[in-house]
N, C-alpha and C positions, 0 to 999 in steps of 0.2 A: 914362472911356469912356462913352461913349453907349448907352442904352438904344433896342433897339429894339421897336416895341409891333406884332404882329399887327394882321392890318383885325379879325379880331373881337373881340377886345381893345378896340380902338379905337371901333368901332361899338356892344360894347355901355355903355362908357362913356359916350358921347355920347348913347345913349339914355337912359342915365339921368338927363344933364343934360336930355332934353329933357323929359322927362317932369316937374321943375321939382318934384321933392320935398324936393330935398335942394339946396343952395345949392355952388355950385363949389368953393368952399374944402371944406366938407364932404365931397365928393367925389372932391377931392384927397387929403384926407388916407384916405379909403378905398379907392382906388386906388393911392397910392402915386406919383401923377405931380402934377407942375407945373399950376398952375391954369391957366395960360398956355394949356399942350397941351392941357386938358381946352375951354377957349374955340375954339383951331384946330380941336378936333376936332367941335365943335359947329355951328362955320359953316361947314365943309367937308358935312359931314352936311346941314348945310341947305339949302346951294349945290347937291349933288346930289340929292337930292331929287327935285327935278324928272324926273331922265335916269333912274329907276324906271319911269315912266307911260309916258316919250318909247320904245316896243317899235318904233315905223316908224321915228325917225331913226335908230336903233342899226344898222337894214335897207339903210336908205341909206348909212350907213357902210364898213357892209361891203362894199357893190355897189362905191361910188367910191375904195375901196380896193383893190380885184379891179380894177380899171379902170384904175385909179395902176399895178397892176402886169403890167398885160398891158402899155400902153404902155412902159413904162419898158423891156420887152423884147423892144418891137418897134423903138426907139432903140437899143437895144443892137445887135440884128441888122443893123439899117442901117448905121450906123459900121462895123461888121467888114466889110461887103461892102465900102463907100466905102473904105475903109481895101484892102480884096484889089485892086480898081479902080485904087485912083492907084499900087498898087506895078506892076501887071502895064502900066500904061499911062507909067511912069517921069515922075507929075508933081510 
């Protein structure tokens, strides 16, 4: 069966790979996981990184996701009317 590891679990390991005191293998065998995961969890860590700083697109997200779902239920309401329309007009 598969282990599963918490984000802070994960985050603080990969901090301590980042921090580049200790060698992965070392690491591994202090954490108890695969050196493998402790690398994924490294470059994931690095790969985000960035979306820390990025505070306005996180903003924009959320807007054009509020926006994804107003539309999506203003299709909805249209369909059901078109839908009442062609039964009461029998087309």
């Amino acid at each position: 069966m598969r282990k599963s590891h918490s984000s802070e679990f994960k985050a603080k390991v990969a901090l301590a790979a980042l921090k580049g005191d200790k060698t992965i293998a070392e690491l591994a065998s202090q954490y108890e996981v695969h050196g493998n995961m402790i690398s994924r969890w490294l470059r994931d860590a690095k790969e985000g990184l960035a979306g820390v700083f990025a505070g306005d697109e996180r903003e924009r997200v959320k807007e054009l996701k509020a926006q994804n779902d107003e539309l999506y239920t203003k299709i909805g309401r249209i369909e059901v009317e078109n839908d009442w329309l062609r039964k009461k007009l029998n087309v």
